[in-house]
Each structure stands twice: as C-alpha cells, then as structure tokens.
N, C-alpha and C positions, 0 to 999 in steps of 0.2 A: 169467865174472866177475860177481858180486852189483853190483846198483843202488847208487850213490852214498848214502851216508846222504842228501844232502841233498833228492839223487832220491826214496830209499825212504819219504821222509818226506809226501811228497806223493801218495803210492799209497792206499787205504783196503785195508789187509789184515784179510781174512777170515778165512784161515787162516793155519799156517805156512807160507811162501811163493807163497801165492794172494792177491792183489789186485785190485782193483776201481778203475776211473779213469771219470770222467765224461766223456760224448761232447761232440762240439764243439758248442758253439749252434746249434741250428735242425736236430738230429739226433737227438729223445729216444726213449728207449730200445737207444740205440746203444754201451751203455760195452764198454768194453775190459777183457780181464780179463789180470792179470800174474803171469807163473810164473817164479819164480826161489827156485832151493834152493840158490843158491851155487855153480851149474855155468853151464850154459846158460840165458838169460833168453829166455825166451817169450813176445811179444805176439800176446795173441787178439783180432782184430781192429782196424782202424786208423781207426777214425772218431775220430779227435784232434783238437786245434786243431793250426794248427801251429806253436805254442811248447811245449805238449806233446813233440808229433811230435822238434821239432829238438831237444831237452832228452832225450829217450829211444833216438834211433838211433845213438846212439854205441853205447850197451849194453845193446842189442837184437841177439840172436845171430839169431833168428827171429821173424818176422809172420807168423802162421797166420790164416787168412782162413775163419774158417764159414761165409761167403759170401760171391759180390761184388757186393752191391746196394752203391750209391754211400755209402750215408750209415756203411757199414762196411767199405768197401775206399778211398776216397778218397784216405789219408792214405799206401798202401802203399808208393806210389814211394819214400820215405823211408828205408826201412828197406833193409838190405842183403841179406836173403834173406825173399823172399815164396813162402810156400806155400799152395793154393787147392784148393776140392773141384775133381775131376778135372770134373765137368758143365759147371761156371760158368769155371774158370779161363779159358779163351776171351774175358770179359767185360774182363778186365785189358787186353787189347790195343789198344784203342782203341775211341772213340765208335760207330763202326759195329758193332761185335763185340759191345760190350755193347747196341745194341736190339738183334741179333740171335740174344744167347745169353737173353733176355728176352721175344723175340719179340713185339719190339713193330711193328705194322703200320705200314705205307708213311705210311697216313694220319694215322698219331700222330707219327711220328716229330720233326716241329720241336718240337711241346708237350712230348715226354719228352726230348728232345736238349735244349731250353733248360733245364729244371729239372736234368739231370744237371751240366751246365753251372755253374749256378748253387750248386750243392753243391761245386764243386771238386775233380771228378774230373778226372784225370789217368791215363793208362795207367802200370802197371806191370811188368815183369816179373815172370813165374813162372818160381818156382826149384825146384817140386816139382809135381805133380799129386798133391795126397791121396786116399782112400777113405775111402768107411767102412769101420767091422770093423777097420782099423787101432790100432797103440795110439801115442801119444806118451810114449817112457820118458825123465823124466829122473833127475835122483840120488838123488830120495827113494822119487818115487810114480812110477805110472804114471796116464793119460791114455786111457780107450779113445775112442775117436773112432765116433760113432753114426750113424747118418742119421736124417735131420729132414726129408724134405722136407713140401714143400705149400706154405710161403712162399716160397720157391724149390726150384726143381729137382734142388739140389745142395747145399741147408744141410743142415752138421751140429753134433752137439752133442755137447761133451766131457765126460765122466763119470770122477771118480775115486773107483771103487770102494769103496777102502776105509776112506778118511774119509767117504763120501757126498756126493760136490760133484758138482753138475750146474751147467752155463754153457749155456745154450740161448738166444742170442741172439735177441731179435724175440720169442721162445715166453715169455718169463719173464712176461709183466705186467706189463713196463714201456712200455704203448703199444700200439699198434694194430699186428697181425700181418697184417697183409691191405693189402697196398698195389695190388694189382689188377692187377699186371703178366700177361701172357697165360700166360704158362710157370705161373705161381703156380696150388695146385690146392686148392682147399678138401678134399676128400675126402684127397687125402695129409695135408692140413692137421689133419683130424678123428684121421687112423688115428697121425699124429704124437703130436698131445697125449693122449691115450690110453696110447700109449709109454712117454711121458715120464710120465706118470701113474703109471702101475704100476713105471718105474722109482721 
C-alpha cells in the first residue's frame, strides 16, 4: 500500500517513486532512501529520528539495511521486517555482536560501546540475509543490489539500471566514508569508488 498523502508529503522525491529523507541529528550523511510504486514500500536504511521512524512503520512493508554501522541501522527495531548484507547482519544482534562483526579490539571496546550507545542502537532482527548480485523487484523497476565494500565489509549499493539511480550510502559525498572501524579496508574502499565510478 502507497505512503499517506500526508506521509508522501514529507519524503523529497527524486524520482517516480524514489525518495530521499533526512537522517537523524548527529548522523550526516546517513539519509534514507524510499521506494514506493504503489505496491510494497521499501526503506533503504533506518538512520531516522524516531518521529520519523514511528510516522513510517505502519507503511513500511520492508527496511533494507546497506549496512549496519549504527548511525544507519539504529532505527531498524521499528520496522517489521529487516533485511541486511548477509557479512554484517550478525551486527543487528546485540552490542557484543556488533564490536565483533566490526572487529573492534578488547581494548577499544568501552570507547566504541559508549559512542554506539549514545547513537541509539538497539538490536534488531533479521528477516533476510541479502547478497550481492541480487536484484530487488518491485512493480515498476527493478533494484540490482551491488557490493560496495571497503567502508564496511558487507555494504552495498542499489542501482536502478534503467533510469540511472545509484544510492551508495556513506560512498555519495555526503561526509566522511572512513570511520576507522578494523573490518573497514581502504583498498576495497579505492576498488569500490572506481566501481561506482564507471557505473
């Protein structure tokens, strides 16, 4: 079922049934992107406030998660079905699971636990394990689902071919892609935007 006029009204669409939502304070470069062609409504990423969040989970069929670093998985508990790259979804389960799908060392661990903390993360459930090479169809277009790593291990980016819309979360220019986590690899990082370049 389509977004509420009064919902759809507060979306910034881009395209026909592609939208763009502002992340929550103290998370830039974090937006969320919304797919809704009158079928199944699609949130890409949940870094929401949560008046946002509670104003969208009614009619949100799916929350697909490009990644689960906190300041874009946060908000997922919300929503009624969460999907995640199959590497990171591990990170959804709880504080311990995300330093160590992050790999964050013994001795970091209170300094990255309070800042995850303070962002308001919450474990979620995973309702899918994604890949890449997959595609997301819904009634209009299709969605092929890419891999992006190098800022994490397991981000990907969604490409609809045949308008030309790429969502590369963290990759876009809006902020700093390099947040220093252990897992994170510069050199995937390099052979990524290259990728996405020549896409």
């Amino acid at each position: 079922m389509p977004l509420p006029a009064e919902l759809s009204a507060t979306v910034s669409w881009v395209a026909d049934g592609v939208g763009l939502l502002a992340s929550a304070e103290g998370h830039p470069g974090a937006a969320s992107l919304v797919l809704d062609e009158g079928g199944d409504v699609v949130l890409v990423d949940a870094g929401l406030s949560p008046a946002q969040r509670r104003k969208l989970a009614p009619h949100v069929d799916v929350c697909l998660l490009t990644h689960c670093h906190v300041a874009h998985a946060h908000g997922a508990r919300d929503f009624r079905e969460v999907w995640a790259p199959k590497e990171e979804a591990r990170a959804m389960r709880g504080a311990e699971d995300y330093l160590d799908t992050y790999g964050v060392a013994r001795r970091d661990r209170d300094l990255v636990s309070s800042g995850v903390r303070k962002a308001h993360y919450e474990p979620s459930p995973v309702h899918k394990e994604i890949r890449p090479g997959g595609i997301l169809k819904l009634d209009k277009h299709e969605w092929h689902i890419l891999a992006a790593p190098g800022h994490s291990q397991g981000l990907v980016a969604l490409l609809d071919p045949e308008r030309h819309i790429l969502f590369a979360s963290d990759l876009d220019g809006e902020g700093p892609p390099w947040y220093g986590y252990p897992s994170s690899d510069p050199s995937e990082l390099e052979r990524t935007a290259t990728m996405l370049a020549e896409v």
